[in-house]
CHARMM internal coordinates of N, CA and C (Angstrom, degrees):
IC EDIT
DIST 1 N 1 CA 1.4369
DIST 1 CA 1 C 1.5253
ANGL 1 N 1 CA 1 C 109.03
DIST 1 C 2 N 1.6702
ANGL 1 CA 1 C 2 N 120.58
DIHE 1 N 1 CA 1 C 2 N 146.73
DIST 2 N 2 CA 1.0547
ANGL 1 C 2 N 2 CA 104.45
DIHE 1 CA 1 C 2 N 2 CA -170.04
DIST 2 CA 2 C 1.5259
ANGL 2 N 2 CA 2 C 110.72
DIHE 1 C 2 N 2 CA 2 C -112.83
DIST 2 C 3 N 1.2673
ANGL 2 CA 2 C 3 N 123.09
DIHE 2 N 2 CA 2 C 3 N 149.74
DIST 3 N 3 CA 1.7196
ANGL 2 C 3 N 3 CA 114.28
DIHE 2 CA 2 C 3 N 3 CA -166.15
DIST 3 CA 3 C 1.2123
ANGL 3 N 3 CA 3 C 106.10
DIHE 2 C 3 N 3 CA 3 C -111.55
DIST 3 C 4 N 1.6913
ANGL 3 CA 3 C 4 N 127.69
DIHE 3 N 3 CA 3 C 4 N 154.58
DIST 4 N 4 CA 1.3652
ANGL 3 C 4 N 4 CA 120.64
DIHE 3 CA 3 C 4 N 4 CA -164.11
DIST 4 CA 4 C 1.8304
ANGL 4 N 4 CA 4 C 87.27
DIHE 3 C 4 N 4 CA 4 C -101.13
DIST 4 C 5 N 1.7895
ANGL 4 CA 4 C 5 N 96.20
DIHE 4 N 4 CA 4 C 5 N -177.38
DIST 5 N 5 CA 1.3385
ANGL 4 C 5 N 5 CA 99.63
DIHE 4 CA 4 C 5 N 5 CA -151.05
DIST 5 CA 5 C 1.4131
ANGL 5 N 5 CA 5 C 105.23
DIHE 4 C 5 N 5 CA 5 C -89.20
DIST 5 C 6 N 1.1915
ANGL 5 CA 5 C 6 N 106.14
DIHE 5 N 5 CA 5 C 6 N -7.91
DIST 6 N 6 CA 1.5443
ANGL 5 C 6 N 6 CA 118.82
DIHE 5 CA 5 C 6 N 6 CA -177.31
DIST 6 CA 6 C 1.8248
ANGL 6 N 6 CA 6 C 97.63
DIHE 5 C 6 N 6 CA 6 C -64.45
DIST 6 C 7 N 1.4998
ANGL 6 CA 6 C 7 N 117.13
DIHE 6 N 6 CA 6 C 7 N -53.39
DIST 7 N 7 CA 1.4649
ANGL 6 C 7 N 7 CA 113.46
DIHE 6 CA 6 C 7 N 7 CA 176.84
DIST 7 CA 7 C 1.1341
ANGL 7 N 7 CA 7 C 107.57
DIHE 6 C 7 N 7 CA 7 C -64.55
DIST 7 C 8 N 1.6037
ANGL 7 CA 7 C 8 N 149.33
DIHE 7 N 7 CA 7 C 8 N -21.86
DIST 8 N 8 CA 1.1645
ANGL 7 C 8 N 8 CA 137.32
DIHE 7 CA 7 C 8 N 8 CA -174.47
DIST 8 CA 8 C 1.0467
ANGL 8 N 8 CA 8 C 114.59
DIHE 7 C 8 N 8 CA 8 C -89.50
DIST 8 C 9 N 1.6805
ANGL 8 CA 8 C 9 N 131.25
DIHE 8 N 8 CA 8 C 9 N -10.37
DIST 9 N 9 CA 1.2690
ANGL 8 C 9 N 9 CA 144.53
DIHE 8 CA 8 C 9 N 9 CA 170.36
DIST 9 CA 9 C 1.0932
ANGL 9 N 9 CA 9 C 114.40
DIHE 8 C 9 N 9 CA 9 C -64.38
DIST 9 C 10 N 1.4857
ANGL 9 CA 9 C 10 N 108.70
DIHE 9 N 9 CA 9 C 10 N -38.40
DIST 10 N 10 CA 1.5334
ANGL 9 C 10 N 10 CA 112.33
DIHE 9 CA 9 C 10 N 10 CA -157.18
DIST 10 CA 10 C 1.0867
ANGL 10 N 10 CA 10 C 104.00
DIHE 9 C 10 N 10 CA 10 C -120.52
DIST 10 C 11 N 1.5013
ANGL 10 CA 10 C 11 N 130.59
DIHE 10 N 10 CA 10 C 11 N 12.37
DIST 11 N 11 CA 1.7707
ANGL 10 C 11 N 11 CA 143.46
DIHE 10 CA 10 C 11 N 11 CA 135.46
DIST 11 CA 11 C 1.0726
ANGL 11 N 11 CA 11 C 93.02
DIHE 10 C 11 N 11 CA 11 C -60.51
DIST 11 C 12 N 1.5842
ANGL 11 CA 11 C 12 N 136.19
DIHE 11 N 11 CA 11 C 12 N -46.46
DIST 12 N 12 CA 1.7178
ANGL 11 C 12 N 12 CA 120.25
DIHE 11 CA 11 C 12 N 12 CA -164.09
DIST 12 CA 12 C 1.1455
ANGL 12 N 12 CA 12 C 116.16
DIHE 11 C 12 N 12 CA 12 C -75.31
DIST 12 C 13 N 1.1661
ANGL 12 CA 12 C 13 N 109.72
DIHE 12 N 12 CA 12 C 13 N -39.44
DIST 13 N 13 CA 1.5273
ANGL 12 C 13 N 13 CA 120.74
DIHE 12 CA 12 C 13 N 13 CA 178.15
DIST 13 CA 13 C 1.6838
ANGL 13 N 13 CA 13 C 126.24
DIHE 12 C 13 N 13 CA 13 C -77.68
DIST 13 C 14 N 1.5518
ANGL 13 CA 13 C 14 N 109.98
DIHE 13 N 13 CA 13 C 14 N -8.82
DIST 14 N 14 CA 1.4993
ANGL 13 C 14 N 14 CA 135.80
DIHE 13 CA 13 C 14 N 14 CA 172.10
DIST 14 CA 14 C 1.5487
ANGL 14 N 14 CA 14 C 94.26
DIHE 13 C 14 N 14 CA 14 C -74.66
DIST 14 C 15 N 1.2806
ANGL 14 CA 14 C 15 N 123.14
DIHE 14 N 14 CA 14 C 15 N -42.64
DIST 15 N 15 CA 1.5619
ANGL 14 C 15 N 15 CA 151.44
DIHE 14 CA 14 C 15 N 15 CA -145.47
DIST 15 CA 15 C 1.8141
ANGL 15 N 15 CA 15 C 104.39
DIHE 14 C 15 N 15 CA 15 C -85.07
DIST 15 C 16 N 1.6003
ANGL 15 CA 15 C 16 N 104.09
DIHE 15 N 15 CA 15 C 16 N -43.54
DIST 16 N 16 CA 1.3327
ANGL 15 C 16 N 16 CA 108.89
DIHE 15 CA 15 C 16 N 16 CA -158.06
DIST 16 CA 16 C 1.6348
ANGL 16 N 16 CA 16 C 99.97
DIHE 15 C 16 N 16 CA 16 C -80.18
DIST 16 C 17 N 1.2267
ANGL 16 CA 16 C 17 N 135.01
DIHE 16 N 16 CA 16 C 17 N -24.39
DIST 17 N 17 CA 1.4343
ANGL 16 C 17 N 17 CA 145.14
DIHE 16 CA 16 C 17 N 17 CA -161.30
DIST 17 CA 17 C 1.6287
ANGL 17 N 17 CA 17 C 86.13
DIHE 16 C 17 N 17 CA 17 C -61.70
DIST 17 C 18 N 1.1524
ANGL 17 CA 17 C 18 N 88.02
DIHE 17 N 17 CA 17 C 18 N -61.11
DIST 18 N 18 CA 2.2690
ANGL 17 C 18 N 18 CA 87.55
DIHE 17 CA 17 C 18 N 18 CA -172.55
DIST 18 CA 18 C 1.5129
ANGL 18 N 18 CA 18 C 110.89
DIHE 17 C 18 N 18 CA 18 C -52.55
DIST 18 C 19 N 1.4380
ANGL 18 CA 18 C 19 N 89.45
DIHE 18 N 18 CA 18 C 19 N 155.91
DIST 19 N 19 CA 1.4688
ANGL 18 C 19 N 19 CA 102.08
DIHE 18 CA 18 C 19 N 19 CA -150.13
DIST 19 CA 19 C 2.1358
ANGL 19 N 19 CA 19 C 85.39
DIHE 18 C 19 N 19 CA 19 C -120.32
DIST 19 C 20 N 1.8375
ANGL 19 CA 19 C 20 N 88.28
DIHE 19 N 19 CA 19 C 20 N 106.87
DIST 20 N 20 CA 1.1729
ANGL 19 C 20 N 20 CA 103.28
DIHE 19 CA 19 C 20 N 20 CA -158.50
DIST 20 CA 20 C 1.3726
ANGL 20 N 20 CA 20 C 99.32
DIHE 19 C 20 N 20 CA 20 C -97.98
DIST 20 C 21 N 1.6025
ANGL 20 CA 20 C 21 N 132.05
DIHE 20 N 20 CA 20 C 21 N 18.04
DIST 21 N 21 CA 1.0464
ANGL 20 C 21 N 21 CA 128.36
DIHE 20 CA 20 C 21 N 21 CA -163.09
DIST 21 CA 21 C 1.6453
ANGL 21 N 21 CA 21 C 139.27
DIHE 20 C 21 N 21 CA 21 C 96.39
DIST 21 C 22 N 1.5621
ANGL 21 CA 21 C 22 N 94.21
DIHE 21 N 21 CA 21 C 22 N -19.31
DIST 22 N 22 CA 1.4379
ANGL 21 C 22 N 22 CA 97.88
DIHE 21 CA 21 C 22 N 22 CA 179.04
DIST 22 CA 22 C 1.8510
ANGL 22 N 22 CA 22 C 126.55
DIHE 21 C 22 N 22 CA 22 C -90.82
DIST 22 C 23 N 1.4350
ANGL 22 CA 22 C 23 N 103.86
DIHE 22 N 22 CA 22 C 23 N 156.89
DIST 23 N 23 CA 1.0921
ANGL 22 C 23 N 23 CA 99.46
DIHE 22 CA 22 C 23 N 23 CA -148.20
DIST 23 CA 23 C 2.0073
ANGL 23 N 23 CA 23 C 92.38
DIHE 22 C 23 N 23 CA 23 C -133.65
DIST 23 C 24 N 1.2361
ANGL 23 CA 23 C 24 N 89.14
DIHE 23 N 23 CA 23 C 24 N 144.04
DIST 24 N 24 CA 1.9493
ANGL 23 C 24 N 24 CA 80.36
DIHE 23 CA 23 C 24 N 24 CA -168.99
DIST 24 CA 24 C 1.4751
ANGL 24 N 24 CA 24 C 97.57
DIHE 23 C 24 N 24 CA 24 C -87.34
DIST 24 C 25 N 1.4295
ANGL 24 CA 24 C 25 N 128.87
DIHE 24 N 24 CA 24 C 25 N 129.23
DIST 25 N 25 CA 1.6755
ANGL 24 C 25 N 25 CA 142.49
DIHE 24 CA 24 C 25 N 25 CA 177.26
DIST 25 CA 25 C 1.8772
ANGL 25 N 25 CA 25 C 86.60
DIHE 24 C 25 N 25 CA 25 C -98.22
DIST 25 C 26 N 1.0105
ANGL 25 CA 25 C 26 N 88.67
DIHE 25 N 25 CA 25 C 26 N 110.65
DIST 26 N 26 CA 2.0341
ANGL 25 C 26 N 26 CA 88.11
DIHE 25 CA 25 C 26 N 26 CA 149.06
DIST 26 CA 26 C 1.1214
ANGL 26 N 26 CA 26 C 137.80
DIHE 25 C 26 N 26 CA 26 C -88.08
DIST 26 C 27 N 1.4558
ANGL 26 CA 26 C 27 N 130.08
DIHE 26 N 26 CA 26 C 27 N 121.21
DIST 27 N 27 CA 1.1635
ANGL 26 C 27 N 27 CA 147.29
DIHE 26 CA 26 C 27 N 27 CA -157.58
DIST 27 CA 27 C 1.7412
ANGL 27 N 27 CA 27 C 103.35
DIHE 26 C 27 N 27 CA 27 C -34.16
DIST 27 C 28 N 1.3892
ANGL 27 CA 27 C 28 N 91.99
DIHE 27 N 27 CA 27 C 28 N 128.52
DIST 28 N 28 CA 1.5217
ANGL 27 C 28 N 28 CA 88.82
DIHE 27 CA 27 C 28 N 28 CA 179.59
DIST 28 CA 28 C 1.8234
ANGL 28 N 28 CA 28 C 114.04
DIHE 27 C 28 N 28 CA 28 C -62.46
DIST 28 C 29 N 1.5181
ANGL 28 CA 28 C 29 N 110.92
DIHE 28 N 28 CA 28 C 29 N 174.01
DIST 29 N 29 CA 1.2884
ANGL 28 C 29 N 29 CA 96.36
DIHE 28 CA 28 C 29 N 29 CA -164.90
DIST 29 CA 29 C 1.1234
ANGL 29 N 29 CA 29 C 105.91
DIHE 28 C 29 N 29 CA 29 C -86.23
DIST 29 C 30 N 1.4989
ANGL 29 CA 29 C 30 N 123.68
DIHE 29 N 29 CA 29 C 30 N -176.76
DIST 30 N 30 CA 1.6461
ANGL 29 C 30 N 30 CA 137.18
DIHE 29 CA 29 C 30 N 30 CA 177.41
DIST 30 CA 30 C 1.8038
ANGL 30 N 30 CA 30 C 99.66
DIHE 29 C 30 N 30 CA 30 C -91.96
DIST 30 C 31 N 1.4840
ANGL 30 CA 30 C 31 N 91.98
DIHE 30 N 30 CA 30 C 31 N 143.23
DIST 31 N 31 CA 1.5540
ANGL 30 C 31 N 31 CA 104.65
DIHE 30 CA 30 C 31 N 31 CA 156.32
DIST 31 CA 31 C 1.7720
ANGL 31 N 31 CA 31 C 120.97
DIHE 30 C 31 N 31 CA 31 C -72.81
DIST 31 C 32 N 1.5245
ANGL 31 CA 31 C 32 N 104.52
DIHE 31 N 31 CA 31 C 32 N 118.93
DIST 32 N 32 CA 2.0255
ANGL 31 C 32 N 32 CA 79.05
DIHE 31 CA 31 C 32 N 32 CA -175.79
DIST 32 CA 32 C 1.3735
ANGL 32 N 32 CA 32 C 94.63
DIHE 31 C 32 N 32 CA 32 C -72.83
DIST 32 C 33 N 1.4830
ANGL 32 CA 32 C 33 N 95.92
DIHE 32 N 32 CA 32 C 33 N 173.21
DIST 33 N 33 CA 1.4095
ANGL 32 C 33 N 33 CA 117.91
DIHE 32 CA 32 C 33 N 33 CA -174.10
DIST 33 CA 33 C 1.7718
ANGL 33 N 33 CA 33 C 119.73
DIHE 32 C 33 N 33 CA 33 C -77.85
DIST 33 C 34 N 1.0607
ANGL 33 CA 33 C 34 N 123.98
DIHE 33 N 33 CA 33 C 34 N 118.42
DIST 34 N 34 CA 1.6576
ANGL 33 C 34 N 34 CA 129.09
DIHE 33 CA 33 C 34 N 34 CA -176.15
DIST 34 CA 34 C 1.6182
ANGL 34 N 34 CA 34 C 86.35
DIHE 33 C 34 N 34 CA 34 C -22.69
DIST 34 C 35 N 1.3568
ANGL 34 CA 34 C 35 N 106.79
DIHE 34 N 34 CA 34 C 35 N 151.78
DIST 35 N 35 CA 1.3061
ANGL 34 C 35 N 35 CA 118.21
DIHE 34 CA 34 C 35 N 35 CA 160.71
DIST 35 CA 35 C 1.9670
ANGL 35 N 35 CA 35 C 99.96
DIHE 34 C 35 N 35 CA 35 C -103.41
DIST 35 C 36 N 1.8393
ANGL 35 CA 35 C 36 N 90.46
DIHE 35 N 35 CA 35 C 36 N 157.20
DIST 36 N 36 CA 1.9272
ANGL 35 C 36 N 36 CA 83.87
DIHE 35 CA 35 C 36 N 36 CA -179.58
DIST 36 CA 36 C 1.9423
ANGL 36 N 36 CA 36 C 108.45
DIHE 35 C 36 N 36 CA 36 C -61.82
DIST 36 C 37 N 1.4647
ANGL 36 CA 36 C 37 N 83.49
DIHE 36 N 36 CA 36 C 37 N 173.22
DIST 37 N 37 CA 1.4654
ANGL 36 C 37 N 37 CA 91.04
DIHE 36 CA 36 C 37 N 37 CA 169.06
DIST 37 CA 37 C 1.2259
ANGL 37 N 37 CA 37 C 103.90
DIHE 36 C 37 N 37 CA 37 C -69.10
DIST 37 C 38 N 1.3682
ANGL 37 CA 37 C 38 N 100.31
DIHE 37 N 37 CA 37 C 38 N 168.32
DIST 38 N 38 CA 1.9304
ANGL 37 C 38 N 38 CA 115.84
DIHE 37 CA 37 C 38 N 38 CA 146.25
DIST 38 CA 38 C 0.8776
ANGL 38 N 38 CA 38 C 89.15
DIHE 37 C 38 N 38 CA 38 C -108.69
DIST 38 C 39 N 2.0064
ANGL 38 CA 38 C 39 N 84.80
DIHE 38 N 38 CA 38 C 39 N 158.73
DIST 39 N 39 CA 2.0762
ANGL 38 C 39 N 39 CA 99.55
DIHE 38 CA 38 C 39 N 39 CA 162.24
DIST 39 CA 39 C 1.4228
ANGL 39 N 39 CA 39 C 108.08
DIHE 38 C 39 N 39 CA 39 C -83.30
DIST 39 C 40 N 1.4083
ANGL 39 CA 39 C 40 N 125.72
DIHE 39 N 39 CA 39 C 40 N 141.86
DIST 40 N 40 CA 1.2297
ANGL 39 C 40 N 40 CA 146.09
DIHE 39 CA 39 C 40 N 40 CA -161.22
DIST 40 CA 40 C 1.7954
ANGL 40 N 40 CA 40 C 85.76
DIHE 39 C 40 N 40 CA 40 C -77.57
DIST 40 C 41 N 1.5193
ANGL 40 CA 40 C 41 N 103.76
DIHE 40 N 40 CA 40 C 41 N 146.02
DIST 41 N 41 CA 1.3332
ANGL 40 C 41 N 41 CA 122.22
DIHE 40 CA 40 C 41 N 41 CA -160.27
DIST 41 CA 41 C 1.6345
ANGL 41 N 41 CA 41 C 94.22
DIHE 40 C 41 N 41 CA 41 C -70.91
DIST 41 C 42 N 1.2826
ANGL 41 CA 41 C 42 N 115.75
DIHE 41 N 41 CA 41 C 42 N -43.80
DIST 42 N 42 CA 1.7847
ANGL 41 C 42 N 42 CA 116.98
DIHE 41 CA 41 C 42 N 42 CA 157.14
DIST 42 CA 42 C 1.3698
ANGL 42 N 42 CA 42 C 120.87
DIHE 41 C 42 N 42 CA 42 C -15.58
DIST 42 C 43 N 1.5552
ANGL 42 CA 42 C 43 N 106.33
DIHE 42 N 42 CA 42 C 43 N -75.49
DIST 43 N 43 CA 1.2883
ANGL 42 C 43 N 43 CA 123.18
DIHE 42 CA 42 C 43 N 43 CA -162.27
DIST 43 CA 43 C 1.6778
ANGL 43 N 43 CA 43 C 93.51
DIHE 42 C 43 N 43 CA 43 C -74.74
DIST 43 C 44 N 1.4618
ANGL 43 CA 43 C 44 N 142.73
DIHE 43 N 43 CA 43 C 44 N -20.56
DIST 44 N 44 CA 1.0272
ANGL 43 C 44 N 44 CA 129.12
DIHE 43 CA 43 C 44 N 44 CA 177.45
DIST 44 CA 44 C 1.3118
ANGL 44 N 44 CA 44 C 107.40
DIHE 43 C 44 N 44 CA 44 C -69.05
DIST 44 C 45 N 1.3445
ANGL 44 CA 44 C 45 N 121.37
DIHE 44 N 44 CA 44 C 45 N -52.48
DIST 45 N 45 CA 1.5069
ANGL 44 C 45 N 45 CA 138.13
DIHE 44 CA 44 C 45 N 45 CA -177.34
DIST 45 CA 45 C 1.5963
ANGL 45 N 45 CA 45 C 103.98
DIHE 44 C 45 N 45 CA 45 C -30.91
DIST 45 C 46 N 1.4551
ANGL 45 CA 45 C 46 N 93.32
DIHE 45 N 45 CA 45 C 46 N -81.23
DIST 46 N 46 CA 1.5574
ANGL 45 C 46 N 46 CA 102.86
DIHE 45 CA 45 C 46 N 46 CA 171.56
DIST 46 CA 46 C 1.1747
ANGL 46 N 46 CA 46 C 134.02
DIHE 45 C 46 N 46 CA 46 C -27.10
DIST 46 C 47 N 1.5383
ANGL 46 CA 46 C 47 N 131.91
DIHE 46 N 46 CA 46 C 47 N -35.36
DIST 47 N 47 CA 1.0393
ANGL 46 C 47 N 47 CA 155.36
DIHE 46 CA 46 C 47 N 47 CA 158.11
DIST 47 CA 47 C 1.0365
ANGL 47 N 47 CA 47 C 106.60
DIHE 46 C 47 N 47 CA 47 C -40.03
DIST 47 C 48 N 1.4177
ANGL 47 CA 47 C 48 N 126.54
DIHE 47 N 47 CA 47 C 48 N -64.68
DIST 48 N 48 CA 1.4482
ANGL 47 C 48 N 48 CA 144.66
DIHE 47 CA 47 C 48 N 48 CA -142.63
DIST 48 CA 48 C 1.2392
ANGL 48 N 48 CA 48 C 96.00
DIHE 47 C 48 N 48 CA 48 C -80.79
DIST 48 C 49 N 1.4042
ANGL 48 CA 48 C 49 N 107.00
DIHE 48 N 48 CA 48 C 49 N -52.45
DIST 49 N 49 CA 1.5880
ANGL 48 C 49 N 49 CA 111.86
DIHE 48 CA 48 C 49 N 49 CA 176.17
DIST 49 CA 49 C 1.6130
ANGL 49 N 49 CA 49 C 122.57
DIHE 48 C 49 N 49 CA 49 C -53.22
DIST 49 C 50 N 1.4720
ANGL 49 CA 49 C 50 N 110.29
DIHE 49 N 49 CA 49 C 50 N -31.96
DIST 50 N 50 CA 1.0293
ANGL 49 C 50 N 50 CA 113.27
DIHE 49 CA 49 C 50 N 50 CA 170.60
DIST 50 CA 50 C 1.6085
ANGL 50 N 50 CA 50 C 124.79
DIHE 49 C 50 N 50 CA 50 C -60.75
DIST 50 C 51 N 1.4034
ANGL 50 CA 50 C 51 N 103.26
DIHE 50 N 50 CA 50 C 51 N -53.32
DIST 51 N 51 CA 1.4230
ANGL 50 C 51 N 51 CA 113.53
DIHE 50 CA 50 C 51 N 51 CA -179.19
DIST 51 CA 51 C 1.7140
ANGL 51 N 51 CA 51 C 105.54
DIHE 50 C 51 N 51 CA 51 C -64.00
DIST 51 C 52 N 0.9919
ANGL 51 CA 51 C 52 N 137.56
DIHE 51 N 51 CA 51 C 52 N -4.59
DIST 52 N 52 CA 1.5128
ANGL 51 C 52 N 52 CA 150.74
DIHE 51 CA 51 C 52 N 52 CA -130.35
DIST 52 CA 52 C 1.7997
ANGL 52 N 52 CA 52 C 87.63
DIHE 51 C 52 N 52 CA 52 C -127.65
DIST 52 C 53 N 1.3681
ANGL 52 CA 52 C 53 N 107.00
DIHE 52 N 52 CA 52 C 53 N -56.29
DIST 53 N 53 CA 1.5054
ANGL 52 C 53 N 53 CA 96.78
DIHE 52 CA 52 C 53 N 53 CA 176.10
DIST 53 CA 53 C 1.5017
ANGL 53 N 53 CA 53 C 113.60
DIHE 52 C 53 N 53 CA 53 C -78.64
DIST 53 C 54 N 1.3351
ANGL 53 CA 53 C 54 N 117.65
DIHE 53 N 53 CA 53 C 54 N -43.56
DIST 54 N 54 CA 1.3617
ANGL 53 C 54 N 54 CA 111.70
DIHE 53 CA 53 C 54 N 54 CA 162.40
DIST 54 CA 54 C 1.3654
ANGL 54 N 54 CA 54 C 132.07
DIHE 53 C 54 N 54 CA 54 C -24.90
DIST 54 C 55 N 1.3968
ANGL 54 CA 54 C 55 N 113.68
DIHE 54 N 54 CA 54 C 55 N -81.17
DIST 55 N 55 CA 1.4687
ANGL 54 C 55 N 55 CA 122.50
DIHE 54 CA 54 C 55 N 55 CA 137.54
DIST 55 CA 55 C 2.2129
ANGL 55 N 55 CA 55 C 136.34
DIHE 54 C 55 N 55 CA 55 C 10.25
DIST 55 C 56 N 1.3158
ANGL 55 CA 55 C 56 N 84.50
DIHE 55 N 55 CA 55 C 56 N -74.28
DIST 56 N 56 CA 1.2979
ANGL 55 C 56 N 56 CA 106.92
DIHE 55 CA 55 C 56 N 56 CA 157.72
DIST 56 CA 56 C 1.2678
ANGL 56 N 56 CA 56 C 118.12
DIHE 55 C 56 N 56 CA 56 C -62.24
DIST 56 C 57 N 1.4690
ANGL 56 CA 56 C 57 N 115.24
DIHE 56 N 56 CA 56 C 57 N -55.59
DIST 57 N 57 CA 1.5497
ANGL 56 C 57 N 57 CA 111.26
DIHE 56 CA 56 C 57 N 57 CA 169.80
DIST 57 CA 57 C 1.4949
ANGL 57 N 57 CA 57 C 124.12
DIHE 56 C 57 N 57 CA 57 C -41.82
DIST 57 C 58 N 1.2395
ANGL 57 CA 57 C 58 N 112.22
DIHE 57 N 57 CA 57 C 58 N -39.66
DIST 58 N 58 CA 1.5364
ANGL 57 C 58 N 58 CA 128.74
DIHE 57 CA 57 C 58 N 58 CA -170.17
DIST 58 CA 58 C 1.4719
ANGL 58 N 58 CA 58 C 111.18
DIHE 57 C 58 N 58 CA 58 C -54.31
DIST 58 C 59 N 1.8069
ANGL 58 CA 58 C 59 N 86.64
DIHE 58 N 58 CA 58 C 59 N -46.89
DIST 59 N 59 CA 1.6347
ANGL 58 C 59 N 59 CA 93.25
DIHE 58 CA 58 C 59 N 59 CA -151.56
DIST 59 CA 59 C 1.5613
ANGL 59 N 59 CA 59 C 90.51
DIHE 58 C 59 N 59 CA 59 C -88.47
DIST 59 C 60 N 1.3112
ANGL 59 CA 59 C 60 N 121.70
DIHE 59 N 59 CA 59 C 60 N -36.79
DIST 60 N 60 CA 1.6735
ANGL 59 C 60 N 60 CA 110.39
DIHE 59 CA 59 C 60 N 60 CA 157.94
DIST 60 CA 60 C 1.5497
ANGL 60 N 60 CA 60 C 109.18
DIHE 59 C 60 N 60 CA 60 C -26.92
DIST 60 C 61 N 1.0217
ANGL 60 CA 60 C 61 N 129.13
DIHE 60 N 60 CA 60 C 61 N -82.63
DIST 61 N 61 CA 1.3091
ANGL 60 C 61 N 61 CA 139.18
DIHE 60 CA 60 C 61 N 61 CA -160.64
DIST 61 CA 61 C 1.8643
ANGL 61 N 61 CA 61 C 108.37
DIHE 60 C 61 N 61 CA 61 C -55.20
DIST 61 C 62 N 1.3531
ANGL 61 CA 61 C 62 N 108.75
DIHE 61 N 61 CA 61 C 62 N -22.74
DIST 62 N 62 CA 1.3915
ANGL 61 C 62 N 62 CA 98.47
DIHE 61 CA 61 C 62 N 62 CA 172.87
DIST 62 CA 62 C 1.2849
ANGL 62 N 62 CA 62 C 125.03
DIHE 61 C 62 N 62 CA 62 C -85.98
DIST 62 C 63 N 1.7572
ANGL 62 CA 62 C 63 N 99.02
DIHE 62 N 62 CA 62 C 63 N -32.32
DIST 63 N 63 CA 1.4390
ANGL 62 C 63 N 63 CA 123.55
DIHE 62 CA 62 C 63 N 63 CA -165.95
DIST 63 CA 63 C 2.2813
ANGL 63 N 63 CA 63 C 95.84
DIHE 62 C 63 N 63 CA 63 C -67.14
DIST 63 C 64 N 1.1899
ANGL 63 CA 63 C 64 N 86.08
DIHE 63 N 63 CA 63 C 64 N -28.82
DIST 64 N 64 CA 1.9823
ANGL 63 C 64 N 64 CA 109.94
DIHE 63 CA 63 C 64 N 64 CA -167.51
DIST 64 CA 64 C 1.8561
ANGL 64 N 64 CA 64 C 91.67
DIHE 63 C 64 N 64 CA 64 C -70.12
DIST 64 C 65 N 1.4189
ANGL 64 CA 64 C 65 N 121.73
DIHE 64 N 64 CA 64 C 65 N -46.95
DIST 65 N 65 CA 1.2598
ANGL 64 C 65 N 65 CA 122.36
DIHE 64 CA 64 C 65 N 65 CA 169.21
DIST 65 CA 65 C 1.6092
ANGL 65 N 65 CA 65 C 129.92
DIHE 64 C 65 N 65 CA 65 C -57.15
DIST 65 C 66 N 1.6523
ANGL 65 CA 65 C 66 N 96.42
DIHE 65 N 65 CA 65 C 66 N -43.80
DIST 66 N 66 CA 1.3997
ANGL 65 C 66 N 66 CA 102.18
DIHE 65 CA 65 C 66 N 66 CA -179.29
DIST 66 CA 66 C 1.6415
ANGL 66 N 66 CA 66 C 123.39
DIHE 65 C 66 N 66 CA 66 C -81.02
DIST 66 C 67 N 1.3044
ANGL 66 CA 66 C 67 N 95.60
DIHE 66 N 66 CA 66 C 67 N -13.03
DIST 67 N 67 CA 1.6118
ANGL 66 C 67 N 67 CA 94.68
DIHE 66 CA 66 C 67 N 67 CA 163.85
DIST 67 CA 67 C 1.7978
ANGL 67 N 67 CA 67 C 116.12
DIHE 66 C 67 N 67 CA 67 C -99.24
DIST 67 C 68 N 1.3016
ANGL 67 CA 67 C 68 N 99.83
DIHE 67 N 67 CA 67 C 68 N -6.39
DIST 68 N 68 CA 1.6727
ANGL 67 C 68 N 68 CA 90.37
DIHE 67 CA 67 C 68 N 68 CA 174.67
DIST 68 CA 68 C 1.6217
ANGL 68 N 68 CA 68 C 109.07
DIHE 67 C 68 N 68 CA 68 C -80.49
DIST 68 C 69 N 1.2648
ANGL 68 CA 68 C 69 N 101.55
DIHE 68 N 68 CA 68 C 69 N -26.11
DIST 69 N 69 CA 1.3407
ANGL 68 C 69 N 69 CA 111.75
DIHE 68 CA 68 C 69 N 69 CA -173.12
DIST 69 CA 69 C 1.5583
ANGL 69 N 69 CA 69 C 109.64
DIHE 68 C 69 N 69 CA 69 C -74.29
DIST 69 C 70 N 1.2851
ANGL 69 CA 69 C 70 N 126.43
DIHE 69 N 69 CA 69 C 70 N -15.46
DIST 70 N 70 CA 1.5903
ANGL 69 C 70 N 70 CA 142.23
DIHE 69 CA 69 C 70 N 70 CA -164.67
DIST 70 CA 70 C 1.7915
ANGL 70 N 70 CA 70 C 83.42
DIHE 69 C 70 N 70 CA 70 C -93.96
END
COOR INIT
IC SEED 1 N 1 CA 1 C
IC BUILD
């Protein structure tokens, strides 16, 4: 005999109450995401130094004007 789906629904769902063993696992966790680098207090230094001779250069070159001009 053939049964409509409405009874086979509600065989499954008669079905689901029993406790067939399963057990809820929660998703294992996430890795957070790398945070960025910093620039290493080095490589900042260096920088500084760079802009630092630059700098100096400049004012060489003005200081080099204002006395040619004297």
């Amino acid at each position: 005999m053939h049964t409509s789906k409405s009874s086979a629904i509600e065989d499954i769902l008669s079905k689901a109450g029993d406790e067939d063993g399963y057990e809820y696992e929660a998703p294992a966790a996430r890795k957070p995401a790398p945070k960025a680098a910093k620039p290493a207090a080095r490589n900042t230094q260096a920088w500084r130094a760079i802009e630092d001779m630059k700098e100096t250069h400049r004012l060489g070159n003005k200081l080099k004007e204002v006395y040619e001009e004297e």
